[in-house]
N, C-alpha and C positions, 0 to 999 in steps of 0.2 A: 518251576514255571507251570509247569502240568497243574500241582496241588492247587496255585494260584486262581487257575482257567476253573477245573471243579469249583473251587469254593465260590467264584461267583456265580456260577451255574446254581450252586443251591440256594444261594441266596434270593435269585431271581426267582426259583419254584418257591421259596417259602412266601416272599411278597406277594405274588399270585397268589397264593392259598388264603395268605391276610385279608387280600380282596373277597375274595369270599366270603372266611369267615368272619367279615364284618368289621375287619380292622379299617377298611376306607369303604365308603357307602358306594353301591352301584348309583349310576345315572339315574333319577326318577322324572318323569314329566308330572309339570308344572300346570298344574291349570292358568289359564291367561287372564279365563274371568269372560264375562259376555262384551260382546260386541257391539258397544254400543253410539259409536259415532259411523259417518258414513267419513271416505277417503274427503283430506283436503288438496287440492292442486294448485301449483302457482306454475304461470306460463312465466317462464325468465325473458324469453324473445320470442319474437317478438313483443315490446310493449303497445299497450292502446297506443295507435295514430303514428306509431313506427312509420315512417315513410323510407324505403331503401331506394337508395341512387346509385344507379351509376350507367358507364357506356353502354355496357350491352343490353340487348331488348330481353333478353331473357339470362338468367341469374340463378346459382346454387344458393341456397337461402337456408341458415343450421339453427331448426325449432330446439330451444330450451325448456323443458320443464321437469320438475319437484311434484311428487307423488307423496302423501305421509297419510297410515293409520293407524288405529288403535292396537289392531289385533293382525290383520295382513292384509297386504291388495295380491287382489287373486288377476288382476287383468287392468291393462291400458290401451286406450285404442288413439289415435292420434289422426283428427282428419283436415283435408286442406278443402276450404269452398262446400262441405258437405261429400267429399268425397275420402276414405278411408285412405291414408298414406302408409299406416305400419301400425301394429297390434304387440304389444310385449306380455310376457305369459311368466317368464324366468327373472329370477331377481336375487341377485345375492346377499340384498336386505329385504326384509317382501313387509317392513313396515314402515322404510323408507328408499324410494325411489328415486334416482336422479338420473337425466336421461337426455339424449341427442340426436336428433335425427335429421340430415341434410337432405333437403329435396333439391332438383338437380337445374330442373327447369322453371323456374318462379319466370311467370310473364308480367308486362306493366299492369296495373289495372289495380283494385280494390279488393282485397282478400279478409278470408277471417280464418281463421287456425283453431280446432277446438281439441280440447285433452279430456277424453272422457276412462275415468279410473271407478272398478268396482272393487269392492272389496269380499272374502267369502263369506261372507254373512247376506251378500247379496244387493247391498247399499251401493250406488253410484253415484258421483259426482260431474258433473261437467263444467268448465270454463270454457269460453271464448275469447280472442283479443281479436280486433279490428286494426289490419294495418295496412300498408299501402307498397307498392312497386311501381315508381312514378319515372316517366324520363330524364336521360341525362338530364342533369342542372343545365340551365342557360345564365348568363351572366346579364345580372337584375339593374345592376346599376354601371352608370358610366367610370371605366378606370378599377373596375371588377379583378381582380388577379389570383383572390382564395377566400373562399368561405367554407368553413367547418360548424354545422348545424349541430354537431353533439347531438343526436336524432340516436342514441343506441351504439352510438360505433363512433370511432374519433377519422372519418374518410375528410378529406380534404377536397369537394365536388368540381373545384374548378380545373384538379388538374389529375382527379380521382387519383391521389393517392395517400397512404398511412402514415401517420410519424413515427418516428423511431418515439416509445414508449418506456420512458423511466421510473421503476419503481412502481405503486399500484394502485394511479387512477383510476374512480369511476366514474359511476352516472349517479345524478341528482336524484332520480324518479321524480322529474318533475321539470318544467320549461318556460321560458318566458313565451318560448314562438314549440311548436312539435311539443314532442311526449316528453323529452330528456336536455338533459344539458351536462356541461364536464363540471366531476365534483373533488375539487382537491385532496390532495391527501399527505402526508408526512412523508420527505425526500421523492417526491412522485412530480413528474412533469410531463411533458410532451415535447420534441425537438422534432424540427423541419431543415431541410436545405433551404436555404436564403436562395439558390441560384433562380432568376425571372423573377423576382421582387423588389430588387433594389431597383430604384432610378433617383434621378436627381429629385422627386417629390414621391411622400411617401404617406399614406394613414391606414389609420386602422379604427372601428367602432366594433363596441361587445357591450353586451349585456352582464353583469353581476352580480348575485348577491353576496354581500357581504359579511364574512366570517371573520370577526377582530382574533381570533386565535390560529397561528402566531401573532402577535403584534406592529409585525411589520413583514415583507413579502414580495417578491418580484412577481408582476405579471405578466408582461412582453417584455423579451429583453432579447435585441441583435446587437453581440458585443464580440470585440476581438478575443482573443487568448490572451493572457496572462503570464507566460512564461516565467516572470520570476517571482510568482507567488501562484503558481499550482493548484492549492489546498483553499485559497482565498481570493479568488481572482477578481480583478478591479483596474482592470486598463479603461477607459472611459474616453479616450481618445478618439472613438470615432463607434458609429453603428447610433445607440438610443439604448433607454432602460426606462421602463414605464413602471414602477412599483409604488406602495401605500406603506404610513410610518404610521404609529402611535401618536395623535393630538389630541390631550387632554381627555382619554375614554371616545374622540370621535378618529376616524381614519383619515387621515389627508394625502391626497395622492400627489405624486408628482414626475415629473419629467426631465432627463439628463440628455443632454444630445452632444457628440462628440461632432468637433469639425476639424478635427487633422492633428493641428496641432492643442488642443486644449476641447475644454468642453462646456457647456452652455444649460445654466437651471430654468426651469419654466414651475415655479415655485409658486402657487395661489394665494397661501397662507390657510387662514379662514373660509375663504371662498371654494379653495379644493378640499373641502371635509366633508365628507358624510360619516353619518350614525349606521355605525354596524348590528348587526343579532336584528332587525327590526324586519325580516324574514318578507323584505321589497326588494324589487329589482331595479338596479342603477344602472342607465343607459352611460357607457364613457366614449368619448372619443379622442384619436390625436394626430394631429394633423401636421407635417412637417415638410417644408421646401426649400430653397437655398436662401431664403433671406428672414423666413421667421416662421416659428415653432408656435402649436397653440392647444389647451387641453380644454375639451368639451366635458361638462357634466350634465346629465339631460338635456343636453341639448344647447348648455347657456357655456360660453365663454369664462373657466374661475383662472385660468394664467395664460397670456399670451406675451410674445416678446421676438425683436427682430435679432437676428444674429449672422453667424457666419455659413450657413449651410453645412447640411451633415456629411460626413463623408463616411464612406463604406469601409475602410481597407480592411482587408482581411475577417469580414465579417460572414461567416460561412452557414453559421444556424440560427435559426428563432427559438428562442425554448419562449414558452406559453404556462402560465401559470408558476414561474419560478424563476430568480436571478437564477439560478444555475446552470450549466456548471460558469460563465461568462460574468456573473456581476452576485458574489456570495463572499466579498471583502468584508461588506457593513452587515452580511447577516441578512439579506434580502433572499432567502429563501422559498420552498414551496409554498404558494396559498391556497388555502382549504375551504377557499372561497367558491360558489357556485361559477360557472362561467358559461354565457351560451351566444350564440350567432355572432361567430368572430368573424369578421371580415375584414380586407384588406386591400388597398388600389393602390395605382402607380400614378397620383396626384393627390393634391393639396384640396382636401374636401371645403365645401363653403359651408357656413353655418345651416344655411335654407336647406344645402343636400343633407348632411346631417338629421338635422328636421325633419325631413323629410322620409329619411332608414326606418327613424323613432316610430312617426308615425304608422307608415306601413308594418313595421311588426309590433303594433297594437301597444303602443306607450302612449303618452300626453307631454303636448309641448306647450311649455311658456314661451310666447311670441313676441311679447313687447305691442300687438299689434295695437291701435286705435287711441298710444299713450298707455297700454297696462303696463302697472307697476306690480301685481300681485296675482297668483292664479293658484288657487287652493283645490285638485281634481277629485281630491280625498280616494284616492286610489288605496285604500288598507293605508292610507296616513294621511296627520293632518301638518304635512310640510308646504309650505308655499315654494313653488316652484321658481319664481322670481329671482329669492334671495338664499333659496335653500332653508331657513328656519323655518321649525317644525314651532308651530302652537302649544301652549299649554293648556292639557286636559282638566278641568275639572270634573267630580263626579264620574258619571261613568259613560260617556260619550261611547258611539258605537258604529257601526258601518251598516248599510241597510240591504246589503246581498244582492242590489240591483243599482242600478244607475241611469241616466238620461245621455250619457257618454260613458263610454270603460262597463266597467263589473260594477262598481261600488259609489256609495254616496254615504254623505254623513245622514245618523240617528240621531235622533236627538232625543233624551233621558230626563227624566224629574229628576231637578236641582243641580242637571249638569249642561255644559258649555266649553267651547273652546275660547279662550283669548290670546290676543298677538299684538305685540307691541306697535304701535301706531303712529310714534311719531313721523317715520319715511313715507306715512299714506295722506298726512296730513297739510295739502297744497287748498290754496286758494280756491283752485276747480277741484272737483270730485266727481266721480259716478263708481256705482258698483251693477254687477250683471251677477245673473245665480238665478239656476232651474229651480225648484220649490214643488214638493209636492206635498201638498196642506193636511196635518192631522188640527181636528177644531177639538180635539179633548189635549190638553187645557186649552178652553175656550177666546183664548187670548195669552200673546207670549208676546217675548221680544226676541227678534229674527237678526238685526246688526245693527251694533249700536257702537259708536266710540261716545264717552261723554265724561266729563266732569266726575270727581267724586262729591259727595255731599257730605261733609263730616260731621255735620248737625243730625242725621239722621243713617246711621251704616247700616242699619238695617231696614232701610225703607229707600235706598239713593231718589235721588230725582229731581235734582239740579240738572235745571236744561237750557242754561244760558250759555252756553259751546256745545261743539261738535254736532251729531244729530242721532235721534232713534228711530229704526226703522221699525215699525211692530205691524201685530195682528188685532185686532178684536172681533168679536160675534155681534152680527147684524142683522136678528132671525134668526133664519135657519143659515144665514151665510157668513164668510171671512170678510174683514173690510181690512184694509191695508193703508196705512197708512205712515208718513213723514214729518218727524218734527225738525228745525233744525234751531240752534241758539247762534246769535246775533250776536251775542257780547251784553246790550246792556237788554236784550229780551230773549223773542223765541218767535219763529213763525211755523204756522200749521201750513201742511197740502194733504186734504183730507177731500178724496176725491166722490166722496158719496155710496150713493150705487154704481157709480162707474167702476167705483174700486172694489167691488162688490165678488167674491168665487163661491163656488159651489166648492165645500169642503169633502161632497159625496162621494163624486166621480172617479177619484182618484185617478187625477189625467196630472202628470208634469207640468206647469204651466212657468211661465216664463217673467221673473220681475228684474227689475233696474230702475233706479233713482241717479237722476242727475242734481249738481249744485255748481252754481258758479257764484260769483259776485251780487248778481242784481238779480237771478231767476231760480226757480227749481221745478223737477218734474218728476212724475212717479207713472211707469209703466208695468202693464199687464201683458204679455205676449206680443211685444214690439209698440202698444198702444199705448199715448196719453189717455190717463184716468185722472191727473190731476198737476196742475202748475200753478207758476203763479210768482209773482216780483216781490222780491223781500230784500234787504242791508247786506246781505252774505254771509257768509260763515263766519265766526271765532272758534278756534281752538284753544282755549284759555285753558290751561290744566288737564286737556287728553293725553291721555300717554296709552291706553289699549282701546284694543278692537273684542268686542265682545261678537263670538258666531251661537247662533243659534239659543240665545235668549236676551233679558235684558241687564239680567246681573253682570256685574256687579253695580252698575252706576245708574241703570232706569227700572226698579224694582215698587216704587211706593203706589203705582197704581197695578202692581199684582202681574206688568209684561215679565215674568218669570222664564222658565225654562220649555223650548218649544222641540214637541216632539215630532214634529215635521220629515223630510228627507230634502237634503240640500245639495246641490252637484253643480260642481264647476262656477266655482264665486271666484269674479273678476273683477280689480278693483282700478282702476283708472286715476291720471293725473289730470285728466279734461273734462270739460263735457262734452259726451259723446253727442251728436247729432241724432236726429229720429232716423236715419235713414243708419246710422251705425248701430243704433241697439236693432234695429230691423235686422241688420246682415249677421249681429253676434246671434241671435236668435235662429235666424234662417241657418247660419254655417252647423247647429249641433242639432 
């Protein structure tokens, strides 16, 4: 044992000697190379426009941020409002940094947080975020019970408290309403205590964007246990399950309500589908009482139906963005869908309050009001809000970065247009409404047209004995506007002169609508007749589309081509509106 202990003793003085003599290399330093960026910083949290809620007036509030450079940060300074919170000097990676720091006393008010990191080469960086410490939540609307803003944090405002949290949801970086919203994720959910939420009437509205992957998914689901299927559970018997299936590449949503003994579909078909990946936000809502269940998509009615009222039993948690663990029989799994401003009341919302959520956190509602049948807000899409169908692009159609309502309004592109099938817009009366702000290069275009094809001429259309064209021409230095409409065995003009007369220069929004009925028509400039006039009526002989924003395909041979204009908020009506209605559509945007 003794000879054993020597022998690895020498072994170990010989190894050592190896090092030396060059059998393994000493340590050498590495030159790094120069320094040639300055530190980059990301603030984790607070994000821009964070707003924190809760009871107390004054709050511990835990700053995130990410330090990274090329060669080392020699220093980080961390201040609140301009005044210096904490300084780090020590780093166990010193080329990247990650870091935490709670301050204890956050008061309400308006704050900014700034991360300023040098590096030793002497390069400094700074960020700031903008965020807010605003008072307890007040409860906004009538029948108020829980709203979860997804504002950076999953707090539940109305009874400031957290879900129990499965698996590892995040945040969107990004929001319909605030800075953030909840962003799905694979076996990832969020559960609540159901206790002070049930009652004999029950809704809920949220915003979504839509991720078809998985292809099918629970969203809201307050369901019993399962007990003899554990692993797959699907008792349906009572609570609700609000989840979206795979139709035909579009999502259709739908609703299951249990009432004791059995359970009840509120199934839309077509009318409950939206298009997923189109990186918009779908306002949903669903409304349920003891005699009839009903599911809102922006706002409009796609399935409603009477039945037996819900019953609760044993219904103890919400999971939110997932059937699980309560409704994962058919595979209604996590969605990895966007989710933001859930809310939830202890009544049977009406379509007008609905409507009215939408509006206030900055959507667009289709109303129905005045006889509309159609309402295109071109919000980043060119979906009519009516029917839900989305327009087909031709060309290359575009959005103008501005709007006369919302963000956005249609562009309009040499040789491109949207068109939309026409025959549900095509009634006896007629009028259309749509803001317009006038490009005169191309000097004359067609602005909306349904009409006829001309087969004798495909490349030149211009059969205008049905339907009608609404266009532009150059009149000087000015736009004249103008209305054709076909009779069947002709065509009448309202060609209102100089009265129809805009200044293309200004670049002011101004405001048109055309009416048609039976015996008259009329063409308005910012609530004003520019031109009328008694003519046979309309025919639609052979319409089948709506052409927006030129004149192709069907009124082409006098050159009303493709208008590059900005279009916002085109409403298309079953009536003729009165002067005193296009007056108030005009006055209300």
């Amino acid at each position: 044992m003794k000879a054993l202990k020597l022998y690895l003793i020498a072994a170990l003085v010989l190894a050592f000697a190896g090092c030396k003599d060059g059998y393994i290399d000493e340590l050498t330093a590495v030159d790094p190379g120069p320094d040639e960026s300055a530190p980059q910083v990301t603030i984790n949290f607070p994000l821009s426009g964070t707003e924190i809620q809760v009871y107390e007036t004054v709050t511990p509030v835990t700053f995130k941020f990410e330090v990274t450079d090329d060669i080392e940060v020699q220093s980080i300074s961390l201040n609140l409002d301009g005044s210096e919170l904490a300084s780090f000097s020590e780093f166990k990676d010193f080329r990247r940094v990650i870091e935490e720091f709670t301050y204890e006393t956050l008061a309400d008010g308006d704050h900014t947080v700034t991360v300023s990191a040098t590096d030793t080469d002497g390069k400094t960086t700074t960020k700031s975020v903008d965020f807010s410490k605003v008072p307890p939540y007040v409860k906004k609307y009538d029948g108020e019970i829980f709203y979860m803003p997804f504002d950076g944090d999953n707090i539940e405002l109305v009874s400031v408290t957290y879900p129990t949290v499965v698996g590892a949801p995040s945040f969107a970086g990004e929001g319909k309403v605030g800075g953030n919203a909840y962003a799905g994720a694979n076996d990832a959910y969020l559960t609540f205590p159901t206790e002070g939420l049930l009652e004999d009437e029950f809704s809920a509205v949220f915003w979504m964007k839509v991720n078809a992957d998985p292809d099918r998914a629970g969203i809201l689901t307050i369901g019993p246990p399962d007990e003899a299927n554990p692993d797959a559970q699907n008792n349906r018997t009572s609570g609700f399950r609000f989840f979206r299936e795979n139709a035909g590449g579009k999502q259709r949503f739908k609703l299951n309500v249990g009432t004791g003994g059995s359970d009840s579909w509120f199934d839309g078909g077509a009318a409950a589908d939206v298009t997923p990946g189109t990186d918009e936000w779908v306002h949903f809502g669903i409304t349920i009482s003891q005699s009839q269940a009903t599911v809102y998509i922006n706002g409009q009615v796609v399935s409603t139906g009477a039945f037996a009222g819900v019953d609760w039993t044993n219904t103890d948690i919400i999971s939110i963005m997932s059937g699980a663990p309560r409704f994962a029989g058919w595979n209604h799994l996590s969605d990895q869908s966007y989710m933001d401003e859930l809310r939830m009341f202890n009544k049977s919302l009406s379509q007008s309050e609905i409507q009215g959520i939408i509006a206030d956190e900055g959507g667009t509602v289709y109303n129905g009001e005045f006889g509309e049948v159609f309402y295109m807000p071109f919000e980043g899409d060119y979906t009519d809000q009516a029917s839900l169908v989305a327009a087909t692009e031709v060309g290359s159609v575009g959005f103008a970065g501005e709007g006369l309502r919302g963000n956005e309004a249609f562009l309009g592109a040499t040789d491109s247009y949207l068109t939309f099938p026409s025959s549900s817009l095509q009634t006896q009366e007629f009028s259309a409404s749509m803001w317009y702000k006038v490009n005169a290069a191309p000097d004359r275009a067609g602005i909306l047209v349904i009409g006829p094809p001309d087969a004798d001429n495909p490349t030149a259309q211009n059969v205008r004995t049905s339907g009608f064209r609404f266009f532009r021409e150059a009149a000087g230095t000015m736009q004249r506007f103008k209305l054709n409409v076909g009779t069947g065995a002709g065509e009448s003009w309202f060609d209102g002169g100089a009265a129809a007369d805009v200044d293309p220069t200004t670049g002011d929004w101004i405001h048109l609508a055309f009416t048609i009925s039976g015996t008259e028509a009329k063409v308005y400039i910012d609530g004003q007749v520019v031109s009328s006039g008694t003519f046979d009526g309309i025919d639609w002989a052979n319409c089948d589309i709506m052409s927006i924003g030129s004149g192709a395909p069907r009124f082409t041979g006098w050159g009303h081509n493709s208008d590059l204009s900005f279009i916002d908020e085109l409403r298309v009506f079953d009536k003729v509106l009165t002067d005193a209605e296009v007056q108030a559509i005009a006055a209300a945007q």
